[in-house]
NULUM-829956 format. One line per 2 residues: number of its first residue (from 1); their letters; for each residue x, y, z of C-alpha. Coordinates in steps of 0.1 Angstrom, whole numbers. Layout:
NUM) a) X,Y,Z ~ ...
***
This chain:
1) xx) 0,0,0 ~ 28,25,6
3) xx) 40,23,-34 ~ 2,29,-42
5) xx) 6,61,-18 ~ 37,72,-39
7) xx) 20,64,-70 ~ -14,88,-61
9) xx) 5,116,-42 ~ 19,134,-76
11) xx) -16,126,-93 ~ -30,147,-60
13) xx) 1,174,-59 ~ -4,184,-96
15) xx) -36,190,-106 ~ -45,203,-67
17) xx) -14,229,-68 ~ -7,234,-101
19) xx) -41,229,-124 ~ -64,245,-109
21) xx) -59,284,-113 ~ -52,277,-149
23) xx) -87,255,-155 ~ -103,278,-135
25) xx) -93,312,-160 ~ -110,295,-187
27) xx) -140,276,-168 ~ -164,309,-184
29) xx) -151,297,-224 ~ -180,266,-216
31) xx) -204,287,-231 ~ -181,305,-259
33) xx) -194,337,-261 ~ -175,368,-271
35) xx) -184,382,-241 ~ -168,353,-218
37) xx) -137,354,-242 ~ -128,387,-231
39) xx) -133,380,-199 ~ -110,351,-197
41) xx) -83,371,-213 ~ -84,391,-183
43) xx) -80,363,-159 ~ -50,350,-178
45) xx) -38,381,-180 ~ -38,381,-141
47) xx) -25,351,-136 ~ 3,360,-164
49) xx) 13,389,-139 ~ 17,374,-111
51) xx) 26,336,-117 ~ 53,318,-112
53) xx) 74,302,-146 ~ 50,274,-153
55) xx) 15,290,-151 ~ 34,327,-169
57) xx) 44,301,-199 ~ 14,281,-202
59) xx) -10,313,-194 ~ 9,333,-226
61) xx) -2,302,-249 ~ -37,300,-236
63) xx) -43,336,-237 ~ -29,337,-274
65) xx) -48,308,-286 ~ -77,321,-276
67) xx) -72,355,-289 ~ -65,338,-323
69) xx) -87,313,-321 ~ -122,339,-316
71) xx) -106,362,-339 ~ -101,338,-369
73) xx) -136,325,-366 ~ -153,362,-367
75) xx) -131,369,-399 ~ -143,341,-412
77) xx) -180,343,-404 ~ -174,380,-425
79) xx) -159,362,-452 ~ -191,342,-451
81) xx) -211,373,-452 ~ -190,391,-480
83) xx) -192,358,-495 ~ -233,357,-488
85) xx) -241,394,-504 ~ -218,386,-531
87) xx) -238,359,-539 ~ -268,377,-540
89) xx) -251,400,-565 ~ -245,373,-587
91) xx) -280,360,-588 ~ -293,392,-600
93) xx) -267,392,-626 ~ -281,358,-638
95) xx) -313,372,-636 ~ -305,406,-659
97) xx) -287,380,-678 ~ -320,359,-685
99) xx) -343,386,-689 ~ -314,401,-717
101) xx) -322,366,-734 ~ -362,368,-738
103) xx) -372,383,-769 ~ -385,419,-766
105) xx) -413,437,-786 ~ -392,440,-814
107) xx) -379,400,-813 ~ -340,407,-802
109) xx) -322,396,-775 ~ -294,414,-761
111) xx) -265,386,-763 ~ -238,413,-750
113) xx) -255,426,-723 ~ -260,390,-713
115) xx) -228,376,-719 ~ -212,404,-698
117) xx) -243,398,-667 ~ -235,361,-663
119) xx) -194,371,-662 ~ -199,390,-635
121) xx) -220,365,-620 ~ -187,341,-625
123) xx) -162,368,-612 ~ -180,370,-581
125) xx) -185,336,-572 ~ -148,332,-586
127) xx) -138,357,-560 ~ -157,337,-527
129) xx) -143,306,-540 ~ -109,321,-536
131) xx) -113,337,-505 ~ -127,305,-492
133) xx) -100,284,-501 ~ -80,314,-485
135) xx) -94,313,-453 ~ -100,275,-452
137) xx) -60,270,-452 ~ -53,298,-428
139) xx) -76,279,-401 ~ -63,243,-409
141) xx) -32,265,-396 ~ -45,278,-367
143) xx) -64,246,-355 ~ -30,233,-359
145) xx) -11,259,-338 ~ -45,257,-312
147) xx) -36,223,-309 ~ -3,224,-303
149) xx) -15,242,-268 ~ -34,215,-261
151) xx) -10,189,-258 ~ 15,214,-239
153) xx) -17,211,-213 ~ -14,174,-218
155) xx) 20,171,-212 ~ 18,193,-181
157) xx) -11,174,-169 ~ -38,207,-167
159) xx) -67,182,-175 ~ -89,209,-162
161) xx) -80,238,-188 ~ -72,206,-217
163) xx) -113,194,-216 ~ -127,228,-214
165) xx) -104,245,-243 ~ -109,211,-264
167) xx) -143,212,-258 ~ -144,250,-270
169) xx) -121,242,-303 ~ -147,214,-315
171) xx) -177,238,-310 ~ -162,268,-331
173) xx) -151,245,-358 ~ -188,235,-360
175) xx) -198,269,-360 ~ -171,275,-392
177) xx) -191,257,-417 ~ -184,284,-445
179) xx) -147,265,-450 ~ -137,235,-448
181) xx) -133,212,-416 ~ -97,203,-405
183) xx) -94,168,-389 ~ -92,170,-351
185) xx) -68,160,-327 ~ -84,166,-298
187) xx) -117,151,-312 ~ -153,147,-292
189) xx) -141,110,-287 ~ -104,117,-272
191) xx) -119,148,-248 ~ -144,125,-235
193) xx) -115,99,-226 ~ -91,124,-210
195) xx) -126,137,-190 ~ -134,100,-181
197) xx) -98,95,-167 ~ -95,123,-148
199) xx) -127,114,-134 ~ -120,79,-126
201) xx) -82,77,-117 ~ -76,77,-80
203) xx) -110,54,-81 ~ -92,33,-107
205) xx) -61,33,-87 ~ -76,22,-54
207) xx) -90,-6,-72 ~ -59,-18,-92
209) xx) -42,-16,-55 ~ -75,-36,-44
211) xx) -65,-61,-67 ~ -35,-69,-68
213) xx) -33,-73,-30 ~ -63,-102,-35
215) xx) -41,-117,-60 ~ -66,-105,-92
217) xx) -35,-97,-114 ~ -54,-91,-148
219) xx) -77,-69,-132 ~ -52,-51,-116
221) xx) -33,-46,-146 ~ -59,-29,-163
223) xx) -71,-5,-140 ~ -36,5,-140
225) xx) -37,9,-176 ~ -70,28,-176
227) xx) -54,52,-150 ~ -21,55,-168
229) xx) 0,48,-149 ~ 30,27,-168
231) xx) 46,21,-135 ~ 17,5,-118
233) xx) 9,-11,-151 ~ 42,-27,-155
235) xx) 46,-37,-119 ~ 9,-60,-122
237) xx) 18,-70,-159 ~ 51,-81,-144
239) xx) 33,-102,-117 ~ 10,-115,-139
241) xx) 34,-126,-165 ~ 53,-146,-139
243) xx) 21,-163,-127 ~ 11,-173,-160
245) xx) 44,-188,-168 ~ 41,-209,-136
247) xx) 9,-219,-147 ~ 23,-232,-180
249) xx) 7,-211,-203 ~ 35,-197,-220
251) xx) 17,-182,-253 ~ -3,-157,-229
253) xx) 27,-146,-209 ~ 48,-147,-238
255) xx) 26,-119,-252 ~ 22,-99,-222
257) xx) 62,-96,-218 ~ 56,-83,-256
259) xx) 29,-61,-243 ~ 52,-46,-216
261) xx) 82,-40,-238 ~ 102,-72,-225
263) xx) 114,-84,-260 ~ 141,-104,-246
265) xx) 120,-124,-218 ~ 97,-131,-242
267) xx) 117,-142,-267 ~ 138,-164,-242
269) xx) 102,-181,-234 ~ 97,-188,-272
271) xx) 132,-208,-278 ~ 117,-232,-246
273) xx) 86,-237,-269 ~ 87,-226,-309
275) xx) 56,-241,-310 ~ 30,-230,-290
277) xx) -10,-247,-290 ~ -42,-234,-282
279) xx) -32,-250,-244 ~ -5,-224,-244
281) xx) -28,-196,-242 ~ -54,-188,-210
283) xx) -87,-189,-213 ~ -101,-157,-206
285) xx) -140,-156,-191 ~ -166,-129,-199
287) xx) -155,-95,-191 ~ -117,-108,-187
289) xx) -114,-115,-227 ~ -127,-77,-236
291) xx) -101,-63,-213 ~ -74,-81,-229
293) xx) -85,-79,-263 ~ -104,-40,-269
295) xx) -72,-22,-264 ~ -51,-38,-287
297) xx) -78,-23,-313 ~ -75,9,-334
299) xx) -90,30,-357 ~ -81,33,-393
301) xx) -86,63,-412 ~ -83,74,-449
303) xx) -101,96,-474 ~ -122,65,-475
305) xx) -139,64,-443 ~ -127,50,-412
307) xx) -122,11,-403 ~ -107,-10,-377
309) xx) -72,-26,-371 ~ -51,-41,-343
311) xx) -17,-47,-332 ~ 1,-74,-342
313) xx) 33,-69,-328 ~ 57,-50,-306
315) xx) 69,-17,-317 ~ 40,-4,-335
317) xx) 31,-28,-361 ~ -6,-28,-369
319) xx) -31,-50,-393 ~ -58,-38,-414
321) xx) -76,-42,-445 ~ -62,-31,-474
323) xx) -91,-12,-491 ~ -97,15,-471
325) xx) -60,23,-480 ~ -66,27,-516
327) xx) -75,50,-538 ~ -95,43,-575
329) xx) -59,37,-590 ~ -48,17,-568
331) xx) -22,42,-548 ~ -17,40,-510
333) xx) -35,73,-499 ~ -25,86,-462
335) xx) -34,70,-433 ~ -39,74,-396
337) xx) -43,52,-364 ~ -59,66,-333
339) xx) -58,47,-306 ~ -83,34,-277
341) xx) -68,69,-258 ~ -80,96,-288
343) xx) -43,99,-298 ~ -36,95,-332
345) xx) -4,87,-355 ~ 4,90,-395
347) xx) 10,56,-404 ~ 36,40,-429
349) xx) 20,15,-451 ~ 48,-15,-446
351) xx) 31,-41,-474 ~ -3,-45,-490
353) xx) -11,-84,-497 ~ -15,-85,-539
355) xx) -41,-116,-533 ~ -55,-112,-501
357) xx) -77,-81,-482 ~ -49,-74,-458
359) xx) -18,-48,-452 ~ 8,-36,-425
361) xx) 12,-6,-410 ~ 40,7,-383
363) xx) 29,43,-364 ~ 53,55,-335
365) xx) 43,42,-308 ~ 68,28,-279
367) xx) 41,6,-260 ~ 7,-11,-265
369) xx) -14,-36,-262 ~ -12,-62,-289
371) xx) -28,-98,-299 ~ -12,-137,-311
373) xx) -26,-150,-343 ~ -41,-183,-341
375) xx) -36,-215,-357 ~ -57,-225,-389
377) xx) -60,-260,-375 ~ -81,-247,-340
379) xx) -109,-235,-364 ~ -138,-257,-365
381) xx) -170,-257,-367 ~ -196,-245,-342
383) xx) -165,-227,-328 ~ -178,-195,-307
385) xx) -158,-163,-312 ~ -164,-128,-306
387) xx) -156,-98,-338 ~ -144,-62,-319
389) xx) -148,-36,-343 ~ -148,1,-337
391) xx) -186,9,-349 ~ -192,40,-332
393) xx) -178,75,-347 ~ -175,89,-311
395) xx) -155,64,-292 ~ -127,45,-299
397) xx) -130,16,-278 ~ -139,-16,-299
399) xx) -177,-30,-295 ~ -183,-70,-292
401) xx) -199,-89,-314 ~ -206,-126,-307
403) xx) -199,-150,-333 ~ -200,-188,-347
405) xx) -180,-204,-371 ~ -204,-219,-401
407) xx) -175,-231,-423 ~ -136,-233,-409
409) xx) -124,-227,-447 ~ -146,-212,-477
411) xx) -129,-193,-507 ~ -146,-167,-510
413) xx) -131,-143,-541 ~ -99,-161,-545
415) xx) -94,-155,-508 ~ -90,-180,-480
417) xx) -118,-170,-457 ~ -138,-185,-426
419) xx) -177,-186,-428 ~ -192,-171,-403
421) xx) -227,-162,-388 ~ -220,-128,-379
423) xx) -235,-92,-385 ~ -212,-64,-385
425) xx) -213,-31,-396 ~ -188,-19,-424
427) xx) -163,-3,-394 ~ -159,-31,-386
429) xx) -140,-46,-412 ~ -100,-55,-402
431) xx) -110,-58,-365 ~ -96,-88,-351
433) xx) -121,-122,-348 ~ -109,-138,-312
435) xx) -111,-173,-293 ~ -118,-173,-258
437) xx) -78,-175,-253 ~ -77,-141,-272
439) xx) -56,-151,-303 ~ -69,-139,-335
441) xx) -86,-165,-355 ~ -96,-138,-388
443) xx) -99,-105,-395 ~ -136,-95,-407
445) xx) -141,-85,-441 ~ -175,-82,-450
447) xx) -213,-95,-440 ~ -245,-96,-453
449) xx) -279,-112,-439 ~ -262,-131,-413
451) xx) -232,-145,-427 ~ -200,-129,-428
453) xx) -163,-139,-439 ~ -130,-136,-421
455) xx) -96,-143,-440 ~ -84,-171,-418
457) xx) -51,-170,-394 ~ -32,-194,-422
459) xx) -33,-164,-447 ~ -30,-136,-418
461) xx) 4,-157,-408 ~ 20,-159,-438
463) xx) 12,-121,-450 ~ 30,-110,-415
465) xx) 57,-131,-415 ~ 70,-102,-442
467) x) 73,-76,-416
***
């Protein structure tokens, strides 16, 4: 109990000392109004004065973001209303232009006067579209620079000010419609996270201490993960690795010494055994299988829409379907992962699979969950699995989705494919298909009226032995 107590103390000392006066300033920018702008310029202002380095530094880059931020979107709601009346102009040059078309009395139309009306109809709108486009780069800029604050109040751990300033960004770029919409970082699904952690942490970390002292390792481990803490997360994981080696089943631990960044233990454990069975791996019960397997699970996004994936290995390697990767030609367009936590990484496109509906990715990211691949030979029929798939648009934690194996091995479009009875919605597709040990028995591709297919863990293997 006295590590959880050094674990908690900072979690109490930072945000108690240092995060509130900072959260406080901008509380008012809830409602963003003009009116409360202003007045939380004067607050940070105060605090600016008479602060000490930290709150002087961070107060500067609030107070300027803020600033910029209300000032670009009223320029831009005047662009939309230059935009508007020039509009207006150019619908009565279209109409002059029509009326110069009619016949009159005398049976002429006035061609000139109508090709010079509808002209200036297209100078006009020439001139919005160009000021649009203006104005649309300048705020993918300044959403960018925005931003950027936000993770300094990340990284200094000002939850407080991070939610409410988040919150304010996504509710301005709504209210921006005239140009275009820049891709969030700090998105409705990642504020709600960071608010749901700060929440929930000391109760998380009670519990995970709870646990671990009545020997419920797995749970233990991810409270710790849910409150971040790595230390407390490494310390159960640590535990619980050793117990499941004493227990005999190596595959499980083997992957949770990959999951904690212990390359070398784990891959001492894989000489003993090269071979490992479905007996190598735990069998995980009810809620137990969703802890371990959702946050391996990540979202895939591309000009095409958004689908799931999952870590495969150590270091950032990711799975995923290969379509949503792909333009009309053929060309890998750019691609991004966001994880269970809202934070998101461009991803390198390692291999797409010329036969199969499958391709690796590798983002930056030091350490993660991740999941084994099954065998080909454990499929069978009447086999119960579950699909996660990230379905919803406003959370990124992967839904479960019960599921039976119909036929072990189909072809289905040249491809090597499990038939399942499944329904699952097109997000779905790439998100990992799991025993009750949680190795990954196919990766969904596609379902209609209760049957669904899942390229099979023979074909997954042999793709990611490339990378």
């Amino acid at each position: 109990m006295k590590s959880l107590a050094l674990i908690i103390l900072p979690l109490f000392i930072v945000p108690a000392l240092l995060g509130s006066e900072l959260g406080g300033a901008v509380k008012r920018l809830e409602e963003p109004t003009i009116e409360n702008a202003k007045l939380v310029l004067e607050e940070l202002d105060i605090l600016i004065a008479r602060g000490d380095p930290r709150t002087v530094t961070l107060g500067k880059k609030m107070h300027r973001s803020v600033k910029r931020l209300f000032t670009k979107k009223y320029k831009i709601n005047e662009g939309r209303e230059v935009a508007e009346a020039r509009e207006a102009k150019a619908k009565q040059f279209d109409g002059n232009a029509r009326q110069w078309l009619k016949p009159n009395i005398h049976g002429k139309i006035n061609k000139l006067a109508a090709s010079a009306a509808f002209r200036d109809a297209r100078e006009l709108r020439r001139e919005s579209q160009w000021a649009q486009e203006k104005s649309s780069k300048e705020w993918f800029e300044e959403v960018a620079d925005y931003e950027r604050m936000l993770g300094d109040l990340q990284f200094s751990k000002e939850n407080e000010a991070l939610i409410t300033l988040g919150s304010l960004l996504i509710k301005v770029v709504k209210q921006t419609s005239w140009v275009d919409q820049p891709p969030l970082k700090y998105d409705e699904a990642r504020i709600q996270f960071i608010r749901e952690r700060v929440a929930n942490t000391d109760r998380w970390l009670t519990l995970a201490a709870h646990a671990d002292d009545a020997g419920e390792l797995e749970l233990s481990y991810d409270f710790y993960r849910k409150a971040g803490s790595e230390l407390g997360r490494f310390r159960a994981g640590k535990k619980l690795a050793s117990q499941l080696e004493s227990e005999g089943h190596l595959g499980s631990a083997i992957n949770l010494w990959k999951r904690l960044g212990e390359v070398d233990r784990a891959n001492e454990l894989r000489g003993r055994k090269p071979k490992l069975s479905d007996e190598d791996y735990k069998s995980l019960e009810g809620d137990a299988l969703t802890r371990n397997v959702a946050p391996a699970c990540v979202r895939i996004s591309t000009a095409n829409g958004h689908e799931t994936g999952f870590f495969y290995k150590e270091g950032g390697y990711v799975v995923a379907c290969k379509r949503i990767l792909l333009d009309q030609e053929g060309r890998v367009l750019p691609v991004s992962v966001t994880l269970e936590n809202g934070q998101s990484f461009k991803a390198k496109v390692l291999g797409v699979s010329k036969e199969n509906n499958i391709a690796a990715l590798k983002i930056k990211c030091r350490l993660h969950e991740l999941l084994p691949i099954g065998d080909r030979e454990d499929l069978k029929s009447g086999l119960a699995l579950k699909l996660f798939g990230l379905a919803a648009k406003d959370k990124n934690i992967a839904n479960v989705i019960p599921c039976t194996v119909l036929s072990p091995m189909d072809y289905w479009k040249d491809q090597p494919t499990s038939r399942l009875a499944l329904d699952a919605s097109r997000e779905c597709r790439g998100g990992p298909i799991v025993d009750q040990r949680g190795r990954v028995m196919g990766i969904f591709l596609t379902s209609k009226t209760g049957s669904a297919r899942s390229l099979e863990a023979g074909a997954i293997h042999v793709f990611l032995k490339r990378f």
